[in-house]
N, C-alpha and C positions, 0 to 999 in steps of 0.2 A: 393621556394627560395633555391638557391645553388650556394656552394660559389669554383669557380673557380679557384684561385690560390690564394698562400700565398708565400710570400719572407719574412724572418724573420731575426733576427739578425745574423749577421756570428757565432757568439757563440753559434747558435742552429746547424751547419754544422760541422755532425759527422768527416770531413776530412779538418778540417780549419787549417791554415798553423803557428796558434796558438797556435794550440794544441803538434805539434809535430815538433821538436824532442823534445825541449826544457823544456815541461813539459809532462813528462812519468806516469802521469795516468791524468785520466776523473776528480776526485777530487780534483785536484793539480789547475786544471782550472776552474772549478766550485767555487773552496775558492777563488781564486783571483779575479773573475769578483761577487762575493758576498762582498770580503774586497772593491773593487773599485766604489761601488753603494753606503756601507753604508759610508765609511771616507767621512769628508767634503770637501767638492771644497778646491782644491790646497793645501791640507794638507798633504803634502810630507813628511815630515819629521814625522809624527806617519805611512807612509804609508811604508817608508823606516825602521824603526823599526819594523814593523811588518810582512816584507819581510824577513829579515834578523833572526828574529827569527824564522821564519818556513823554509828557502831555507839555512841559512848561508854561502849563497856566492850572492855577489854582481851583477854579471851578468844577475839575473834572475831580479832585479829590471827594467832595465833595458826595457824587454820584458814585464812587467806589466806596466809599465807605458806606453807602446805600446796598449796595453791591454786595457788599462782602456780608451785611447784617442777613439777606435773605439767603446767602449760602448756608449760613451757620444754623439757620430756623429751619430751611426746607423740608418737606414734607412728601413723603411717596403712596400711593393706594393702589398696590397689584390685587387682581384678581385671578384665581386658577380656577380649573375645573378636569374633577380625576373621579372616576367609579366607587363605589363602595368597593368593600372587603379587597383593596387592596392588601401587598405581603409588605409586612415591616420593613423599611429599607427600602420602599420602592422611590423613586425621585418624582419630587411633586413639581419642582422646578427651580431657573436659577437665579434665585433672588438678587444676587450681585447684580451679577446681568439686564435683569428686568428694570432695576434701580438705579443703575449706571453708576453702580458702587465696585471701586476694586476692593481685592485680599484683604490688604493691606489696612485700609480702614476698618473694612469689617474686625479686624483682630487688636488694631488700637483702638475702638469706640466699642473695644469688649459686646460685640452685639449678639443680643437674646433676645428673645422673647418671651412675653408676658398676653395670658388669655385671662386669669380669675376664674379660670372653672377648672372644676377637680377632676378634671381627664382631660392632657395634653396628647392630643393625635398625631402633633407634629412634631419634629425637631431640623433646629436648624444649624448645618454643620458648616460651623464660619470659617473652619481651614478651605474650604473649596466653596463656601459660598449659596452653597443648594438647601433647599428644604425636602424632607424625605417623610415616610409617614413613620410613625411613634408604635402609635395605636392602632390595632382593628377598629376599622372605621363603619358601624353598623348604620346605612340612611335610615331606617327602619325605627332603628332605636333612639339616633339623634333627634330627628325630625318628624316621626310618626308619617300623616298625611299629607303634611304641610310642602306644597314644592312652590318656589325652588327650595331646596334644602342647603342651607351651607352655616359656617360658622366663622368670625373673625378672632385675628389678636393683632398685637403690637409687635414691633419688631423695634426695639430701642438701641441706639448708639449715643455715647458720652462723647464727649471732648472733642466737636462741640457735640451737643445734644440736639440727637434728630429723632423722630416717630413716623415709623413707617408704617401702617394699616394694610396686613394681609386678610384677604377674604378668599376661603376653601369652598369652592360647591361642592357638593357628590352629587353623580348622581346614579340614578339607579340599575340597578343589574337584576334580570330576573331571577329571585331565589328565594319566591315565597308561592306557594299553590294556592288558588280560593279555598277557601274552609268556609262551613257553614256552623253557626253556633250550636244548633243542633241535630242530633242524629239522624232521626227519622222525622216526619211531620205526621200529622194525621187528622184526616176530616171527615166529619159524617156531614151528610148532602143529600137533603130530599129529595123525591124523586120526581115531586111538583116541581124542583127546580126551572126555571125557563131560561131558553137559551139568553147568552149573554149575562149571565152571575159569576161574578167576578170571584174570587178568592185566592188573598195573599202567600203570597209562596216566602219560605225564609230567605233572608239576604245574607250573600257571601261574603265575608269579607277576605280583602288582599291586602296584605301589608305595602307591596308594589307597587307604585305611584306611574304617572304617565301611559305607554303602549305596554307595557308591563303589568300595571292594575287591571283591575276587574275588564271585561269587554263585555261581553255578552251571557245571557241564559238559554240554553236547551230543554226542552220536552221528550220523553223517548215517545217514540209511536203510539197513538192510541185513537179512541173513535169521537170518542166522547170530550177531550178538551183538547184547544190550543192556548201557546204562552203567548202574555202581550208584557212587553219589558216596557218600563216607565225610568226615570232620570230626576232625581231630588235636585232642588236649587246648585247644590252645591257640587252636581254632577256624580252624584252615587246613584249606581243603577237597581233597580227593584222589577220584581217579573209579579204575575199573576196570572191563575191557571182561568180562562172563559170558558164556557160551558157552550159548546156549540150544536152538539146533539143531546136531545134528553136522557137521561137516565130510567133506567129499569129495573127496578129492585129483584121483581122476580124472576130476572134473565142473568142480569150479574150482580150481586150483592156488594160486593167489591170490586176496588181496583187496585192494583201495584204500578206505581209510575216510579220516573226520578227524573230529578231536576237535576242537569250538573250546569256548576259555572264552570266558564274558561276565562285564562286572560289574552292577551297580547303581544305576549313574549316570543320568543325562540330559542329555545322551542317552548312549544306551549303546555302550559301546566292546567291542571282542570281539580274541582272535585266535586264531591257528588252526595245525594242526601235524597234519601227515600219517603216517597209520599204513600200512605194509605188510605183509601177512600172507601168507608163506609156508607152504602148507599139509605136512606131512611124513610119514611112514609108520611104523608100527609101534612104537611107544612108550606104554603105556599106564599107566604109574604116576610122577607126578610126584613131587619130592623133598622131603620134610616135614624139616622143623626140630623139632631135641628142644625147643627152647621156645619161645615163643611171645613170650616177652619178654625184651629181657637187660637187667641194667643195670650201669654201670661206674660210672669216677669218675676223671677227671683232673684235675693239677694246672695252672694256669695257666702261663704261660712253658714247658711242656715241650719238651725239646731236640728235634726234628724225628724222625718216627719210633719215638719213644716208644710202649710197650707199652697199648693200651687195653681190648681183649679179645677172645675169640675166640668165632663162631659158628658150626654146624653141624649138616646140614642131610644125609639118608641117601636114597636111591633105592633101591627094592625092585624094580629090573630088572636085568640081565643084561647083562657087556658093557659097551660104548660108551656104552648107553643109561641105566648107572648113575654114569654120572660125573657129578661136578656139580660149576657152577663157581658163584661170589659176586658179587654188585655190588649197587650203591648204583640203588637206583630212580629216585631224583630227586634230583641235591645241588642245591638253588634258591641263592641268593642266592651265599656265600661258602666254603657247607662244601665244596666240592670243592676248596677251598685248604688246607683243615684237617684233615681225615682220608682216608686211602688203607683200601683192601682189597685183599687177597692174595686172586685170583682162584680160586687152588685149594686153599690152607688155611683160607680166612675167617679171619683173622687181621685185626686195623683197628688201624692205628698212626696216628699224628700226622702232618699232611704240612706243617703251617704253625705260626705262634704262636697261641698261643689265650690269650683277653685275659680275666678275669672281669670286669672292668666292663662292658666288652662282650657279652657272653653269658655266663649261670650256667648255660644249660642247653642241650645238645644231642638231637637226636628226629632219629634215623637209621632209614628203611626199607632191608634187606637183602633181598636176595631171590636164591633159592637156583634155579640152572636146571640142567635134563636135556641132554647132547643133542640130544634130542627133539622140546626149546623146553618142556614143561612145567615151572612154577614152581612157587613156593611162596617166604611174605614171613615175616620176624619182625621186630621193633623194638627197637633200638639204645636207650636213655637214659642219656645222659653229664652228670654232674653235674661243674661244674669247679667247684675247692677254689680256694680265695681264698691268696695270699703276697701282703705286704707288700712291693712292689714299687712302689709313691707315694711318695712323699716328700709332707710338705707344702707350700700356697703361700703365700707371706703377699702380698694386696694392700694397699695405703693407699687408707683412704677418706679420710682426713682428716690432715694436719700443720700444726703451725702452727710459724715461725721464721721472725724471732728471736723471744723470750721473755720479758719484763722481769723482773728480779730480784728485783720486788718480788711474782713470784707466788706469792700463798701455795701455802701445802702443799694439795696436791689438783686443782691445776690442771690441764684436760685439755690435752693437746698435739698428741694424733691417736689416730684411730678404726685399726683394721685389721682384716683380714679374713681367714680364714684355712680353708682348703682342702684336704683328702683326699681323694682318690676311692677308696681303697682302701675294706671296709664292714669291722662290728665294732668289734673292740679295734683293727683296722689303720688305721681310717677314723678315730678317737676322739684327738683333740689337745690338748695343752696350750702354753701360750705363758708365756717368762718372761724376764728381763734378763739376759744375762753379763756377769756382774763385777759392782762394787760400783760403784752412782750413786745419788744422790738422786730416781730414778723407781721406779714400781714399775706393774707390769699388772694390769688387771684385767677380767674378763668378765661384760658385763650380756646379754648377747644369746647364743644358740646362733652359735658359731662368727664371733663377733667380739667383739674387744678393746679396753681403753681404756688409752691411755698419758698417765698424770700424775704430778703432782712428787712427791714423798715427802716432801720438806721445802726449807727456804727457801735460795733459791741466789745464791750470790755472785761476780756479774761479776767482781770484782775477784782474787778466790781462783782461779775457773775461767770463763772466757769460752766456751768451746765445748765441748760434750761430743759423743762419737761413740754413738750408744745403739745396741747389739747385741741385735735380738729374736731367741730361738730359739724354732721352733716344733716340736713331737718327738708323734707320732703313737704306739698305745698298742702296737705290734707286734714282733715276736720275730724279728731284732734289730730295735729302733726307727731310724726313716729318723727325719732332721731336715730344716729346712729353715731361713734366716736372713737377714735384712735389717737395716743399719747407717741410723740416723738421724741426721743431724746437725743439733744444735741450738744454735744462737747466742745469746747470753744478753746482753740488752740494760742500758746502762746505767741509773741513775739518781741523782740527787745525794745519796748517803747517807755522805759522809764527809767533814770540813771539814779543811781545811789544818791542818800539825801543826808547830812548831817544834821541830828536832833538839836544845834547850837552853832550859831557863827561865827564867834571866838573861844578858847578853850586854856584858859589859864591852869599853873602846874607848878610845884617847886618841888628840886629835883636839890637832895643835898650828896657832899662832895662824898666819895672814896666808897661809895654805892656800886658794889660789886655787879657786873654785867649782866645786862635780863633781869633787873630786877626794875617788876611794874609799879608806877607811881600814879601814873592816872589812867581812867580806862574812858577811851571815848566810843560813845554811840555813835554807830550809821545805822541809818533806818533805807532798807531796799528794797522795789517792790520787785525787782526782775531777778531771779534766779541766776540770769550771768553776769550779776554784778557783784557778788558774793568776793570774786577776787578783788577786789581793792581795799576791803576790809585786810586783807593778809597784806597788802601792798602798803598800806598806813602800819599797820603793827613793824613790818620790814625797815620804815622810814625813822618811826621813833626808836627803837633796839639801835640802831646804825646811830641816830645822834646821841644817845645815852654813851656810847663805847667811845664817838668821840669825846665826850665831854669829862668823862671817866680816865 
């Protein structure tokens, strides 16, 4: 386990624009982001005495109160980095620490974390401060190919409210062997063949990424071929078996080779896949492709069987010997779900859904055969075109309810979070309120929101509001996406009993046995604890009845 970066408070940044000119030593700044942690929220006026008696000049409050605003907002981004298939409980590292966060806080700012994906690998154990792993953590399965591999979340603390941004690498461990999609191969090869006839051998795949992945391909002994290993753009390796001596149909009709791949590991993994070579007669011109390269462009979601392009490939022999049919060299992983060929027009249409989050880009080997069994290969590149097919997601990192009504205007009420996978204008969100309420949103962060009051709210007027977010991605048409909050609006005593009349005439006749009502008067009260002074009136008139009585 090693922990890659740390970004810590501005306060820990010997050259912070804090520090200098305005407080002239390290102490000066240390006592005031100590006075600004322990005074209680918005308790200015001991904070402002307490300035004033250690600077006695008023200017510097000023710059602590600047001070204090960036303690309370700060912001941390660690990075770690730990193996796959770690054991549950192993320690990923100590966030506290890394964060220049004590216990203590950790346990009063209730801190957790929040990722939005439906498998949490981590947990973070806020009595000690450490993050540990959750989940078997498979590179393989997170991240397929893709390296670096890693994944982020949030790390949230209340009171005040802070956002801490952890980022997990894995990386990789050898514990996948090459595998070949299929079992055996098999090629018939004339025996006009001339030396230097290329012919594709299958491609291994590893799940293993880095010195781990794929390395190299092997030949076992023979007279007749050697391997030449070739490298795709994006660094996937491919062999082919050259024809260095002729063949002889009526000396060996056959041959038994194998190809094995190995990787890079340690120790090192291998495997392996049998070639048969059936030797054949009189065929001496394989079938060349008018290009060398093609390239197309499809759109994502295409209906099954969708047009993607066509290739072709001519025989300069006679006959039998000039037909030629199409196929796909190697489909590894998935694309043999994704796109078909027409064996005798080279025609490649869609045979699956094709996802552009998933893949932007496709690298097809075609190869063109005689007959005869001579080849010949071109390459396929399929660019897939992005549609607006995401909706956005909104998670909550943060709600608070109920509310008192005595929050001023600006109060935050909760954090959100919000989510495109689509990229561009498709992937680009905006977030805002439906209908008319005293909140409004706003965004301090990439692709998260803050919900707060717009102005001052009255229990009495309105007790609950339902808040409707819509989130609308920037796409042609725009997808939306929305989530209802409800928020509870707490009392307080801001309204005093009211009499429905401001004089109250009454006549009261003599020898009127005690408790007995002669006038009843209304109070009208909107606060629940003014309820007693309704008893307090009724106590007042009983008491002058008895004297009068």
């Amino acid at each position: 386990m090693q922990r890659i970066q740390s970004e810590k408070n501005i306060l820990d940044e010997p050259d912070s624009p804090l520090e200098e000119p305005y407080f002239s030593a390290p102490g000066t700044a240390r006592y005031l982001a100590l006075l600004c942690k322990e005074m209680p929220e918005n308790d200015y006026e001991t904070i402002l005495r307490s300035v004033k008696w250690r600077f006695c000049f008023g200017q510097i409050f000023l710059h602590f109160v600047f001070l204090c605003y960036f303690i309370s907002s700060a912001t941390g981004h660690i990075r770690y980095s730990i193996p796959e298939e770690m054991k549950k409980g192993s320690l990923i590292g100590n966030v506290a620490q890394d964060l220049g966060l004590d216990l203590k806080r950790l346990r009063s700012g209730q801190a957790r974390i929040v990722s939005g994906e439906s498998i949490q690998y981590t947990e973070l154990k806020a009595d000690k401060g450490v993050l540990v792993v959750k989940e078997r953590i498979d590179r393989e399965q997170l991240c397929g190919d893709t390296t670096p591999c890693s994944f982020s979340f949030d790390m949230i603390l209340e009171n005040p409210m802070e956002l801490h941004q952890i980022t997990i690498e894995i990386t990789d461990i050898n514990d996948h062997s090459p595998t070949f999609k299929r079992g055996n191969m098999h090629f018939e090869i004339s025996e006009t063949a001339t030396n230097g006839a290329r012919f594709p051998l299958a491609t291994a795949e590893d799940l293993d990424v880095g010195v781990n992945g794929m390395r190299e391909y092997l030949l076992s002994d023979n007279d007749h071929f050697v391997l030449k290993q070739h490298a795709n753009a994006d660094g996937k390796k491919y062999a082919e078996m050259v024809l260095q001596k002729p063949l002889d149909r009526e000396t060996k009709p056959n041959l038994s080779l194998k190809l094995i791949a190995v990787d890079g590991g340690t120790p090192q993994r291998s495997g392996t896949v049998n070639i048969d070579v059936i030797v054949l007669d009189a065929n001496d011109n394989a079938p060349v492709f008018n290009q060398s390269l093609y390239k197309a462009t499809v759109t994502e979601n295409s209906a099954k069987n969708t047009y993607v392009t066509t290739v072709n490939a001519s025989d300069a022999d006679f006959g039998s010997n000039s037909v030629v049919t199409y196929y796909f060299s190697d489909l590894s992983g998935a694309l043999g779900d994704l796109f078909k060929i027409d064996e005798t027009s080279g025609v490649i249409l869609t045979a699956g859904s094709i996802d552009f989050e998933k893949d932007k880009k496709f690298e097809l080997q075609i190869h063109a055969k005689d007959q005869g069994g001579l080849t010949d290969y071109s390459k396929v590149i399929i660019d897939v075109g992005d549609v607006n097919d995401n909706a956005p997601v909104i998670s909550v990192m943060s709600f608070t309810s109920p509310l008192s009504e005595d929050s001023p205007p600006g109060t935050t009420i909760g954090i959100i979070n919000v989510k495109d996978v689509d990229s561009g204008d498709n992937g680009q969100v905006s977030c805002k309120i439906e209908g008319s309420t005293p909140f409004k949103i706003k965004s301090n962060l990439r692709n998260y929101f803050t919900l707060i009051t717009d102005s001052v709210l009255d229990r009495e007027s309105v007790a609950e509001y339902n808040i409707t977010v819509i989130a609308t991605d920037g796409g042609a048409p725009p997808l939306s996406g929305k989530r209802i909050f409800t928020l509870k609006v707490s009392d307080v005593n801001d309204n005093a009993p009211v009499f429905s009349d401001s004089v109250y005439s009454a006549f009261v006749s003599e020898n009127n046995s005690p408790g007995v009502t002669r006038t009843i008067t209304h109070l009208r009260c909107c606060t629940q604890s003014r309820l007693v002074a309704l008893w307090w009136l009724k106590w007042c008139l009983v008491q002058q009845m008895w004297a009068t009585w």
